[in-house]
Structure formats: C-alpha cells, structure tokens
Backbone as JSON Lines, residues from 0, in Angstrom:
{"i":0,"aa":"X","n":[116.44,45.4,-50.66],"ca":[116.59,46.05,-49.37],"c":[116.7,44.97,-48.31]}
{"i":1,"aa":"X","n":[117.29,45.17,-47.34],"ca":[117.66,44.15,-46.77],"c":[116.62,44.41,-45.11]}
{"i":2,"aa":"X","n":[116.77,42.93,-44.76],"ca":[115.26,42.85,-43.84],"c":[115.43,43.98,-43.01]}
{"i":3,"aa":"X","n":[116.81,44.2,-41.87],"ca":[116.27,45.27,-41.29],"c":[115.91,46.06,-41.28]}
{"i":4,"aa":"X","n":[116.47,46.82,-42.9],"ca":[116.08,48.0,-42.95],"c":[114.47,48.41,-43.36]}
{"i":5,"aa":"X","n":[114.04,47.03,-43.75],"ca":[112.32,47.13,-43.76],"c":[111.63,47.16,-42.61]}
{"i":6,"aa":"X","n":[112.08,46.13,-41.58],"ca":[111.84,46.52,-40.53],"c":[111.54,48.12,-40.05]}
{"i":7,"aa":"X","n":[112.55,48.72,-40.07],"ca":[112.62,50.24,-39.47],"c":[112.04,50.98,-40.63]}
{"i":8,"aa":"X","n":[111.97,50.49,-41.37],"ca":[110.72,51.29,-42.08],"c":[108.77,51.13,-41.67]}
{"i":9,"aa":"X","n":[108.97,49.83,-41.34],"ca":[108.2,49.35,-41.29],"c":[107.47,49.76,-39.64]}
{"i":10,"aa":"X","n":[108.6,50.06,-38.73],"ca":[107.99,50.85,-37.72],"c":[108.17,52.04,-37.79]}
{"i":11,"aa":"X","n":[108.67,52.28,-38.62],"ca":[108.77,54.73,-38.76],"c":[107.06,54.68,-39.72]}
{"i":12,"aa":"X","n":[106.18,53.86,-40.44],"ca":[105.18,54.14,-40.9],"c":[104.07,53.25,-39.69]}
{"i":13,"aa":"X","n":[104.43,52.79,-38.68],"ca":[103.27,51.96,-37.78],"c":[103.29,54.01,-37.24]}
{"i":14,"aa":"X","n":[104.42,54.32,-36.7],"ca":[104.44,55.75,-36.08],"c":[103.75,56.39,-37.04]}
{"i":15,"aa":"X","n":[103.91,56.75,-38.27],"ca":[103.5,57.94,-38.68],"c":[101.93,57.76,-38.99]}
{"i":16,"aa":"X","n":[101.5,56.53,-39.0],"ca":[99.98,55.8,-39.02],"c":[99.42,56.57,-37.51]}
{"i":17,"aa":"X","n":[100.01,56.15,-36.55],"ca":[99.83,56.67,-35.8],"c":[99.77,58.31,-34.91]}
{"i":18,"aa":"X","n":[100.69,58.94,-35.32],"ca":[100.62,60.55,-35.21],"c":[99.51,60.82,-35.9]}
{"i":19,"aa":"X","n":[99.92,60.24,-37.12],"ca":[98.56,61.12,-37.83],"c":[97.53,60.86,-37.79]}
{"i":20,"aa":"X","n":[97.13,59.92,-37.23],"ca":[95.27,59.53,-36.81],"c":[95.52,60.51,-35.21]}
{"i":21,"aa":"X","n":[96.37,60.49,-34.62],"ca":[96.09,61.01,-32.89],"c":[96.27,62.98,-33.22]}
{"i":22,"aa":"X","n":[97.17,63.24,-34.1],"ca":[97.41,65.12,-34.29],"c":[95.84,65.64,-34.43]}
{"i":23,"aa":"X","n":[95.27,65.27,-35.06],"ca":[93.96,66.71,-35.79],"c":[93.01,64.85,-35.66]}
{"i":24,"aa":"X","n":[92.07,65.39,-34.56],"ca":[90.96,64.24,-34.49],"c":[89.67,65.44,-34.39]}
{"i":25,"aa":"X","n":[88.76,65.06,-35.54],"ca":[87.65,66.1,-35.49],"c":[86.65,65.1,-35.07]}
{"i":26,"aa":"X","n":[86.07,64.88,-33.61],"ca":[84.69,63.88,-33.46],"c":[83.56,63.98,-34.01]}
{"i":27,"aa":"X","n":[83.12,62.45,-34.66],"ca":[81.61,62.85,-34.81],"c":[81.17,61.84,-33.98]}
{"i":28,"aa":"X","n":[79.88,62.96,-33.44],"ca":[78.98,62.82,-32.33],"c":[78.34,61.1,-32.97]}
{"i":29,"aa":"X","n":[78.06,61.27,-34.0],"ca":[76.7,59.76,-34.12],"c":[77.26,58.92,-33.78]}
{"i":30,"aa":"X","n":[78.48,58.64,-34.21],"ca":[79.05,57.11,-34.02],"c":[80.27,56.68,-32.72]}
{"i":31,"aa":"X","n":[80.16,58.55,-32.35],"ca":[81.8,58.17,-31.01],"c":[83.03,58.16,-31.96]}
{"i":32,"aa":"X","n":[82.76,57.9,-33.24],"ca":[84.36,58.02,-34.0],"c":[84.98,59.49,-34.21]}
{"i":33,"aa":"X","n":[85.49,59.31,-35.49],"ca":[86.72,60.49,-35.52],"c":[87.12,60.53,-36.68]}
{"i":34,"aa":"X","n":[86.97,61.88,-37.12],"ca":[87.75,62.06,-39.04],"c":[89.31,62.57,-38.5]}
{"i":35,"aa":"X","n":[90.25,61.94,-38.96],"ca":[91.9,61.87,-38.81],"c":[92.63,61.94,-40.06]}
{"i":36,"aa":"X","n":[93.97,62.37,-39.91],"ca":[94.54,62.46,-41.5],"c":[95.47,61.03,-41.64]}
{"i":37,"aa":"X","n":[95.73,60.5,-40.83],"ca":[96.1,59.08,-40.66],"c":[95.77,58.07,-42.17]}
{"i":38,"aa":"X","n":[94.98,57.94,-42.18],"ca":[94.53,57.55,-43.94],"c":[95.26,57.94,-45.2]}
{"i":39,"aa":"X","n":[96.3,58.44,-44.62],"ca":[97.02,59.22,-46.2],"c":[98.35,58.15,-45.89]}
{"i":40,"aa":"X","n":[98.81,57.87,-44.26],"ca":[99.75,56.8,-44.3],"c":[99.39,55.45,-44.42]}
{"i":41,"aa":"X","n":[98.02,55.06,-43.81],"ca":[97.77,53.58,-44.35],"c":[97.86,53.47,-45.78]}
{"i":42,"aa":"X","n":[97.58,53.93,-47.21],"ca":[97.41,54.16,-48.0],"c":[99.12,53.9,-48.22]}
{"i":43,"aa":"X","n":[100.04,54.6,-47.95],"ca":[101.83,55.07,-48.17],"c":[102.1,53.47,-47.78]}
{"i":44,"aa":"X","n":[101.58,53.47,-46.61],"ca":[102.31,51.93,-46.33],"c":[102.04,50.8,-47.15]}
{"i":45,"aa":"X","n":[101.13,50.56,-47.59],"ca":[100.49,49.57,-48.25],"c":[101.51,49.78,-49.4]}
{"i":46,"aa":"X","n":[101.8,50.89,-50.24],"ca":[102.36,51.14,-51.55],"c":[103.61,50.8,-51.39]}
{"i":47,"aa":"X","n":[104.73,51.56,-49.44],"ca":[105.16,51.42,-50.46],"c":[106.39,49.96,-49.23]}
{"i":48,"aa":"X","n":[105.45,49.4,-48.62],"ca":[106.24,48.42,-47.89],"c":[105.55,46.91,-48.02]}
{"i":49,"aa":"X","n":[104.48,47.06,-48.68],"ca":[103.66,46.4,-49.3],"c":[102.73,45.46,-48.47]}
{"i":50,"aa":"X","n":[102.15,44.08,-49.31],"ca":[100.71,43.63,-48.54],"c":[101.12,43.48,-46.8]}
{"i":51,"aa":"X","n":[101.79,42.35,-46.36],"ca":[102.58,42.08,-45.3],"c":[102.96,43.2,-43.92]}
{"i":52,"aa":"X","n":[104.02,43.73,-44.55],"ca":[104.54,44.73,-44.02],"c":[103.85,46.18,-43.52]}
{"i":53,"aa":"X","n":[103.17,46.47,-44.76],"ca":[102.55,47.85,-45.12],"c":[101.29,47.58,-44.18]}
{"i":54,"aa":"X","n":[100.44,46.05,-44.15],"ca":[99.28,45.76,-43.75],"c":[99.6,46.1,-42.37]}
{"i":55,"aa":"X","n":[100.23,45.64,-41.59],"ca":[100.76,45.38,-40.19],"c":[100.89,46.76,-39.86]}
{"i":56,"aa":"X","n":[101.55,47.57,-40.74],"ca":[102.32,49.11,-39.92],"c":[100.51,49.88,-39.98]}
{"i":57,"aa":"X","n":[99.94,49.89,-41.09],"ca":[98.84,50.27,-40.78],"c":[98.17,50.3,-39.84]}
{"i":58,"aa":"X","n":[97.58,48.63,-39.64],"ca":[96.99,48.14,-38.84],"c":[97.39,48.53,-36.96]}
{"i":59,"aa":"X","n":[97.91,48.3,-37.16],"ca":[98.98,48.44,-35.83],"c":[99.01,49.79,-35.57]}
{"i":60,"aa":"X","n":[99.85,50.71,-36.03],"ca":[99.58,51.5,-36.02],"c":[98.07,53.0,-35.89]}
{"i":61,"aa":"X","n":[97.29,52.3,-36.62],"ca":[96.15,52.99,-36.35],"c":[95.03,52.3,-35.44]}
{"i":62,"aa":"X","n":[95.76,51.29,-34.7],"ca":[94.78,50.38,-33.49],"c":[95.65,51.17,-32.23]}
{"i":63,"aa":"X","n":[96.45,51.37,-32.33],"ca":[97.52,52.29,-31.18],"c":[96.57,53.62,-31.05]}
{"i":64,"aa":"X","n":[96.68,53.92,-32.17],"ca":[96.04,55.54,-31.9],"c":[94.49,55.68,-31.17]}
{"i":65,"aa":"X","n":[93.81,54.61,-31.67],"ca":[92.72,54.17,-31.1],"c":[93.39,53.96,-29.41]}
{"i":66,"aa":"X","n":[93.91,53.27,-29.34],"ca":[94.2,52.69,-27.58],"c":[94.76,54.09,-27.16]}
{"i":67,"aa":"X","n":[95.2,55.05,-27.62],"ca":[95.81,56.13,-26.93],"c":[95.29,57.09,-26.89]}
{"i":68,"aa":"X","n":[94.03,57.43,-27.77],"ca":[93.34,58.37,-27.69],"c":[91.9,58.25,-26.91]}
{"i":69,"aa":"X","n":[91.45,57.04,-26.5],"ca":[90.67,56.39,-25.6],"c":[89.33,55.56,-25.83]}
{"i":70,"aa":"X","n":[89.55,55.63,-27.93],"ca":[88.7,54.85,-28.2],"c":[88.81,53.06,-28.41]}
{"i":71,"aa":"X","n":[89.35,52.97,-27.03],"ca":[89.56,51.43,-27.25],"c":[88.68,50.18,-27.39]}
{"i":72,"aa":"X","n":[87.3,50.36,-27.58],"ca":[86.81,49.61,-28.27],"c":[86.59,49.92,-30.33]}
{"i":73,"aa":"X","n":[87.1,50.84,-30.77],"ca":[87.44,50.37,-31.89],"c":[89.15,50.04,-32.39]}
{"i":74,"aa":"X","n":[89.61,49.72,-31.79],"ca":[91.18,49.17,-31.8],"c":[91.29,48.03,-32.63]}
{"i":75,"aa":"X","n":[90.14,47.0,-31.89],"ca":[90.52,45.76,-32.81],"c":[90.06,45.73,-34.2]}
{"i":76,"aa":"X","n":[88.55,46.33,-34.59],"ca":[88.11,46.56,-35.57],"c":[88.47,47.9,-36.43]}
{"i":77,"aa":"X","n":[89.45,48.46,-35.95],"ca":[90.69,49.94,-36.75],"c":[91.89,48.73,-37.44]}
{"i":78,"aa":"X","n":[92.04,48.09,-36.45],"ca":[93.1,47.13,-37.12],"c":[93.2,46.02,-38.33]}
{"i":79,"aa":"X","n":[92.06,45.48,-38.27],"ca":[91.24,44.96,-39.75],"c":[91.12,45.65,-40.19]}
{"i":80,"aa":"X","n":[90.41,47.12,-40.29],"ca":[90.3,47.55,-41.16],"c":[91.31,47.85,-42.1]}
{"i":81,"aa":"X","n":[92.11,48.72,-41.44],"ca":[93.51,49.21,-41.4],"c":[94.24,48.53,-42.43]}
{"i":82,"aa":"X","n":[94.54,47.27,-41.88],"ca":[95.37,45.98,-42.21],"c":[94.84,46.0,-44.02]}
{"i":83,"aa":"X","n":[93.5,45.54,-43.74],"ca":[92.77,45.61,-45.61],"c":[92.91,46.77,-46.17]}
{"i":84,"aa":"X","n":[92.9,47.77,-45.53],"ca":[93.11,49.04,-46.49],"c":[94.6,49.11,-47.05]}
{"i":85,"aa":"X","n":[95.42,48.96,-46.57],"ca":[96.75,49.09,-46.65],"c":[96.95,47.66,-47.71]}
{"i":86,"aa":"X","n":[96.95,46.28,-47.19],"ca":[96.72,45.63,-47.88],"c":[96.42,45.6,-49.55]}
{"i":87,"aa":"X","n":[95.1,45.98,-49.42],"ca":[94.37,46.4,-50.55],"c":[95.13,47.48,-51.77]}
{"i":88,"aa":"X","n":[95.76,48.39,-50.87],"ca":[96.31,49.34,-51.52],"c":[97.8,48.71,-52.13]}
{"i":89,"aa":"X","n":[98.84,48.09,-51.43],"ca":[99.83,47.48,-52.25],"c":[99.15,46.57,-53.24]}
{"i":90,"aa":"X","n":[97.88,45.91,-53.18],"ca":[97.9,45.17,-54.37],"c":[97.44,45.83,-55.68]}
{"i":91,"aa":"X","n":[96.86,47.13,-55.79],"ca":[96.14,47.81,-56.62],"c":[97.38,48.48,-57.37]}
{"i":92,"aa":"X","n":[98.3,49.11,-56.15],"ca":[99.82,49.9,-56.75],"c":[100.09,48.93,-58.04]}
{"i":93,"aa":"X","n":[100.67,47.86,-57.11],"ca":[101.65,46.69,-58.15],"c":[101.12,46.57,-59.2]}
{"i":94,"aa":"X","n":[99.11,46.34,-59.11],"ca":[98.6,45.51,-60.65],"c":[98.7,46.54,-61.57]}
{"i":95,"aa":"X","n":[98.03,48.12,-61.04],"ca":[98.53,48.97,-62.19],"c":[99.4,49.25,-62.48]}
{"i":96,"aa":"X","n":[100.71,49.84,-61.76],"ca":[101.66,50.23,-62.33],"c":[102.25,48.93,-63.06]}
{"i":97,"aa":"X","n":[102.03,48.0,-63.15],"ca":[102.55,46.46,-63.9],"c":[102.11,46.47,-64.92]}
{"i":98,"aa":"X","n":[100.68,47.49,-65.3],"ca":[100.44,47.68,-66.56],"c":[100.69,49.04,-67.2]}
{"i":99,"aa":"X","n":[101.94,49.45,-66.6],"ca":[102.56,50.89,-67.4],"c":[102.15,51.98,-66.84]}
{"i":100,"aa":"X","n":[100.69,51.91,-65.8],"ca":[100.04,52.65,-65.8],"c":[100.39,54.25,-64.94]}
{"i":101,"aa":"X","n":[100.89,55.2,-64.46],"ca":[101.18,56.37,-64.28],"c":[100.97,56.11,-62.95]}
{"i":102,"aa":"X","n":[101.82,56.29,-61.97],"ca":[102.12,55.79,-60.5],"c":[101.15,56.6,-60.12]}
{"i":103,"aa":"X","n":[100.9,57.75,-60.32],"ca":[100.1,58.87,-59.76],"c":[98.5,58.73,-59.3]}
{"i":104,"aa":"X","n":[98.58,57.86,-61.26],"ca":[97.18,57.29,-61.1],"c":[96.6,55.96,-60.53]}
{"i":105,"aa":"X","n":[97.75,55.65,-59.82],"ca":[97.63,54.45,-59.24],"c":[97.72,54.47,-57.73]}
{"i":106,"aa":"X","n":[98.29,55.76,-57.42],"ca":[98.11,56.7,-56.07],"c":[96.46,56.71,-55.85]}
{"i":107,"aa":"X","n":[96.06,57.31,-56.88],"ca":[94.63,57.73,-57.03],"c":[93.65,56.63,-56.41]}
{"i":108,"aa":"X","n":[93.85,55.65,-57.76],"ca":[93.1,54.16,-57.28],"c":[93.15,53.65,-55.86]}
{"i":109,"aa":"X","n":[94.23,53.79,-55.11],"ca":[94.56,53.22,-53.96],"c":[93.74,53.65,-52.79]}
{"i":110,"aa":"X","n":[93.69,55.17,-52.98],"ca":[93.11,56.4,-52.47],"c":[91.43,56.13,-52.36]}
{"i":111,"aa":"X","n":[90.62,55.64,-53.68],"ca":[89.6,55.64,-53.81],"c":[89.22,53.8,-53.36]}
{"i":112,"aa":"X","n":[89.99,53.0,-53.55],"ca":[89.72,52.2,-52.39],"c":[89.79,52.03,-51.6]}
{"i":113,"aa":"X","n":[90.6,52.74,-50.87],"ca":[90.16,53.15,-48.92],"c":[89.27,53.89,-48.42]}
{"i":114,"aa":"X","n":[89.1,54.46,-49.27],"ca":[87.56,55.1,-49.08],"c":[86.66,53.81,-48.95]}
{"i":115,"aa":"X","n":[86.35,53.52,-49.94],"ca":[85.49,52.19,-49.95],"c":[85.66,51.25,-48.84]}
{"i":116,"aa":"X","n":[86.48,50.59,-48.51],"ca":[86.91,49.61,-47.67],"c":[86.66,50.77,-45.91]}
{"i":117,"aa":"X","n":[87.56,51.88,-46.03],"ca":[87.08,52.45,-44.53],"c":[85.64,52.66,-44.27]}
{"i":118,"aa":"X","n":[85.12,53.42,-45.2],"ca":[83.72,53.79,-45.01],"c":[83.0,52.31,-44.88]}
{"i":119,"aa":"X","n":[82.93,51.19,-45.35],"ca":[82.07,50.2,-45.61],"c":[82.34,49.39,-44.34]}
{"i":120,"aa":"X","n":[84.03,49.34,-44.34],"ca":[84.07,48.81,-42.76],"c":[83.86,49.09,-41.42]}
{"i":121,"aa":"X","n":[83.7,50.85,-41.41],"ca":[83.18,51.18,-40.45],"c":[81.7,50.92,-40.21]}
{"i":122,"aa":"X","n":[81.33,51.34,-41.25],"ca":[79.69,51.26,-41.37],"c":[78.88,50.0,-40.63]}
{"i":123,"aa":"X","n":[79.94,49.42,-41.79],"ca":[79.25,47.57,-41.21],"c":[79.63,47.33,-39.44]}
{"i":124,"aa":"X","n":[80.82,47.82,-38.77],"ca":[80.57,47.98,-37.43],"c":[79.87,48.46,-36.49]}
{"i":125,"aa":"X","n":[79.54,49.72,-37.21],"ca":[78.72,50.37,-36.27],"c":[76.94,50.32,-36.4]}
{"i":126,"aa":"X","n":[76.91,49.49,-37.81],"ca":[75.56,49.0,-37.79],"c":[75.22,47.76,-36.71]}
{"i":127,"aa":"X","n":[76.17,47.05,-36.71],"ca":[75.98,45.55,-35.56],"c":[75.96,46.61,-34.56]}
{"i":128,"aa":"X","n":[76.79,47.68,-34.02],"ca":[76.97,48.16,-32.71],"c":[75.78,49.39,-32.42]}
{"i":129,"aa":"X","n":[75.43,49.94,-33.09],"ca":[74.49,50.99,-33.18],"c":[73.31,51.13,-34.1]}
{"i":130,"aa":"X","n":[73.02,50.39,-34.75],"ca":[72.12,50.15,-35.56],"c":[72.07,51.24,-36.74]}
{"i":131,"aa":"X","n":[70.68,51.44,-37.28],"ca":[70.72,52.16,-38.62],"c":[71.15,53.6,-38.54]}
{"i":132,"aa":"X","n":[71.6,53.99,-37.07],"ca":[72.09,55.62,-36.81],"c":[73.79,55.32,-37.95]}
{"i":133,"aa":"X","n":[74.53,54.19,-38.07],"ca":[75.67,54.16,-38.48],"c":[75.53,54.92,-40.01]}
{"i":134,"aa":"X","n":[74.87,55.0,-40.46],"ca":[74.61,55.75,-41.78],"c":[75.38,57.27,-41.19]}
{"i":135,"aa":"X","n":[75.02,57.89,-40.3],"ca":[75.31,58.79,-39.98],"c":[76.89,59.26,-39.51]}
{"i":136,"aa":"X","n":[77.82,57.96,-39.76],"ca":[79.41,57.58,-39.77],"c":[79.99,58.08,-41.39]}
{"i":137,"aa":"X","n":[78.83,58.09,-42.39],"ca":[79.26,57.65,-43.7],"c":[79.8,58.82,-44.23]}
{"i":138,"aa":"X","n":[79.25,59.78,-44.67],"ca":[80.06,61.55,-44.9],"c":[81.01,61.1,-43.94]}
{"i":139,"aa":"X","n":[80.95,61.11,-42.59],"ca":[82.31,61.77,-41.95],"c":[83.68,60.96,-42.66]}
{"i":140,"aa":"X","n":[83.45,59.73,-43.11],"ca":[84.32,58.62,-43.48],"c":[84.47,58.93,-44.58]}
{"i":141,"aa":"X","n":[84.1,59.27,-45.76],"ca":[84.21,59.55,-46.89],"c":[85.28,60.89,-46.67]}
{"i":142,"aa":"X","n":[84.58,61.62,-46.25],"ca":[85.86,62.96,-45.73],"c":[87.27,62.59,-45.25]}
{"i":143,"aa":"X","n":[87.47,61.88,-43.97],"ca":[88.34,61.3,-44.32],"c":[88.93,60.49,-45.19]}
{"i":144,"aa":"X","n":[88.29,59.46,-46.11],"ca":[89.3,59.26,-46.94],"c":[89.48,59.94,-47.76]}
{"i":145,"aa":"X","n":[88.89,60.93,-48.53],"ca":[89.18,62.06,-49.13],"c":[90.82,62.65,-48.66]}
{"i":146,"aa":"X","n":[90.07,62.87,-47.92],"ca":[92.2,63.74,-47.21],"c":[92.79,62.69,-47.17]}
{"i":147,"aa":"X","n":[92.86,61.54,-46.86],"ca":[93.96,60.81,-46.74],"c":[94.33,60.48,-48.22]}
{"i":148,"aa":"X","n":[93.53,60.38,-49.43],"ca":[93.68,60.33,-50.77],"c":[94.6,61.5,-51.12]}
{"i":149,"aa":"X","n":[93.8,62.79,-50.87],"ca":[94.42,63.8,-51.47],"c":[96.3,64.14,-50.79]}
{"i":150,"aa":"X","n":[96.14,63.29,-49.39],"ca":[97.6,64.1,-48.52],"c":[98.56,62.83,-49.03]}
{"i":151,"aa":"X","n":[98.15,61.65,-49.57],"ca":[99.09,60.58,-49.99],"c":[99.34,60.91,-51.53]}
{"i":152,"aa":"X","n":[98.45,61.3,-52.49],"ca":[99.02,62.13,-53.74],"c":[99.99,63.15,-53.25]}
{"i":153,"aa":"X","n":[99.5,63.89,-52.72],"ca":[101.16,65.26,-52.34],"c":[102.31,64.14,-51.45]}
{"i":154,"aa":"X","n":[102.59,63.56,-50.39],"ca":[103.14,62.92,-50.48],"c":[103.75,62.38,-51.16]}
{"i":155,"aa":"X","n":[103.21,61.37,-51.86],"ca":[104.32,60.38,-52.63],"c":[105.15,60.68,-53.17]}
{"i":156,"aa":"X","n":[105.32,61.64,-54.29],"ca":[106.21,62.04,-54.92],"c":[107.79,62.39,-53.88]}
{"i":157,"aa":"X","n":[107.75,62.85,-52.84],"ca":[108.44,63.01,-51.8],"c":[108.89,61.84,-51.06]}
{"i":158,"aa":"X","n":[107.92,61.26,-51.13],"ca":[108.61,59.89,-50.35],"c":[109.41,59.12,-51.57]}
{"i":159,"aa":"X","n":[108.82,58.66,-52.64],"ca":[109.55,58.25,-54.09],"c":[110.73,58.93,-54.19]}
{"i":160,"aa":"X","n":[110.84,60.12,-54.09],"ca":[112.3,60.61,-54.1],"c":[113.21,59.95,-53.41]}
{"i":161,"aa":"X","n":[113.14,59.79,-52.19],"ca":[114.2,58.93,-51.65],"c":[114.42,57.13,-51.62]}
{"i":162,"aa":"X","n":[115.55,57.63,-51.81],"ca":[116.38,56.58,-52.75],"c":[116.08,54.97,-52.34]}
{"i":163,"aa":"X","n":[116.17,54.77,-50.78],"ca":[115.56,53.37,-50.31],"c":[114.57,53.4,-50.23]}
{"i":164,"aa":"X","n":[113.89,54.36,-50.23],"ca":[111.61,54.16,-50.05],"c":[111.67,53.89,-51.62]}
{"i":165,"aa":"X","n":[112.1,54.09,-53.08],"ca":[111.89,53.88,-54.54],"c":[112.59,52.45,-54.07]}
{"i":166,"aa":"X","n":[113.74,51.96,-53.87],"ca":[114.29,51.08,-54.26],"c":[113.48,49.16,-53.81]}
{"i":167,"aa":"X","n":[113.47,50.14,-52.2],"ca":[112.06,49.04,-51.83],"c":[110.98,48.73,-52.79]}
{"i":168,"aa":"X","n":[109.9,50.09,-52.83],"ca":[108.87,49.82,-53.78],"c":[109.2,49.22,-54.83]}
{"i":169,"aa":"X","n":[110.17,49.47,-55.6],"ca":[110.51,48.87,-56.87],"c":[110.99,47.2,-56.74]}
{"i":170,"aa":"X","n":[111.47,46.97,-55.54],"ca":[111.94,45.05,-55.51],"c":[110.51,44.97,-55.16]}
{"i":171,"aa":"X","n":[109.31,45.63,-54.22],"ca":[108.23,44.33,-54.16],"c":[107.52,44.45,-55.36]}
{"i":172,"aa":"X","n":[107.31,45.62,-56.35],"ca":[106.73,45.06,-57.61],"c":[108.09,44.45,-58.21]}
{"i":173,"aa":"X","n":[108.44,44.06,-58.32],"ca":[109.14,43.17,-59.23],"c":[109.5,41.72,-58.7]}
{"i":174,"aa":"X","n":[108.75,41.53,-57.41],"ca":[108.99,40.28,-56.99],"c":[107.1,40.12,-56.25]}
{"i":175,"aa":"X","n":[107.38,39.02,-57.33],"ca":[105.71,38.48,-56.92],"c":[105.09,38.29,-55.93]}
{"i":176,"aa":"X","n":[106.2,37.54,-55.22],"ca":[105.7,37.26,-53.99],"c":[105.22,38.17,-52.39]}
{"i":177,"aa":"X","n":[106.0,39.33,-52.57],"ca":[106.4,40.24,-52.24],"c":[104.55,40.88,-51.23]}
C-alpha cells in the first residue's frame, strides 16, 4: 500500500478513535473519567495499520476526545496509554496469526490486552492523582474494555473485507519491520 494511502487511513482511524470515545460517554463519579466505546478502534488500529501508525491514530486520536470533551488533564496520559494499547495490539495480531493462529482469536488476545494495559494505566494514574479511591476506576475500565473487545470482534470481519484494509494488514505482517 502505498504511503498516502496509509496516511488517510491512518487519519479516518485517529477520527473514528475519536467519535467513538466522544458519542456514548457514561461518567464515573470516583475518578472524573468515562466508560466510551472508543476502545474497539484503538484495538482496529493497532491490527490493522500497525505498531507506528495504528499507535499514533490511537493515541492521538483518543487524547483529542479527551481535549474536546473537557477532560483535558487526561489527554496526555489517554495518549500513552492509547499509543501502548494500540501498539501492543499490532504486535500480539502479527505474533499469533504468524503462528497460523485464527485471526479471530487473535482479535480476542488483542482485546484482552487492552483491557490490561487500559485498566492498569489508568489505575496507576489516578493512584499518583487520587490516591487509593483509583481502585474505584477499575470495574468501570474493565467494562470498557470489554465493549471495545467485544465491538472490535464484530467489526473486524467487516473491516477485513475490504480489499485495502486486508491488503495493508497483510504487507505489515509479512514485513518485519513494519
């Protein structure tokens, strides 16, 4: 695929990172945060524009939604997070499916480490920022990544269908560097 057109992929998923953390924001009171369905595209991006690319549209993307919805002191720390989740998730795609393994279930894996990585990274913020109340961040975070697991399984298959979102995914696993 050729650069630009990663590019414009690469900002149609910073957007859709973004809609979907700002559409359906349910607050929880303990921490000032927010359960969002946004987590089902950090997850997409990571898979399928990979570490680099995928990290950035995440990141970026779900630090926007933060600055626009008015929680701008977690922007910078949405964006690390973000960045590793997405991150995290192209490298888990590539290693399993490299071992034959059923894309679906490698959807799955991706899914269940953003859970881990969101919940743990929030946590660990809002413990420096709020102390031992941040426990009280942890269900709501788990819930979200839950949906963002479950809405990037229905997804994918849909996005895989089309012909340059497969053809991409398929050159960065097959190029290492990628």
């Amino acid at each position: 695929m050729n650069q630009m057109k990663k590019l414009v992929y690469t900002a149609l998923f910073t957007a859709l990172c973004c809609i979907a953390t700002m559409l359906i924001q349910i607050p929880l009171a303990a921490t000032n945060g927010y359960i969002h369905l946004g987590d089902s595209f950090v997850i997409l991006s990571g898979i399928i524009l990979g570490k680099k690319y995928g990290g950035f549209a995440a990141g970026i993307g779900s630090a926007f939604a933060d600055l626009f919805t008015g929680y701008v002191y977690f922007a910078p720390v949405t964006f690390i997070i973000k960045f590793l989740t997405a991150f995290c998730a192209a490298v888990i795609y590539k290693k399993v499916t490299g071992l034959h393994v059923n894309k679906m279930l490698a959807v799955i894996l991706c899914g269940i480490a953003a859970i881990i990585i969101v919940t743990g990274g929030y946590f660990i913020y809002s413990y420096i920022t709020i102390g031992p109340a941040a426990l009280l961040s942890v269900p709501g975070n788990i819930v979200q990544g839950l949906s963002g697991l479950v809405i990037s399984f229905l997804l994918f298959p849909e996005l895989d269908a089309v012909p340059d979102i497969r053809g991409m995914r398929a050159q960065l696993n097959s190029n290492i560097t990628a």
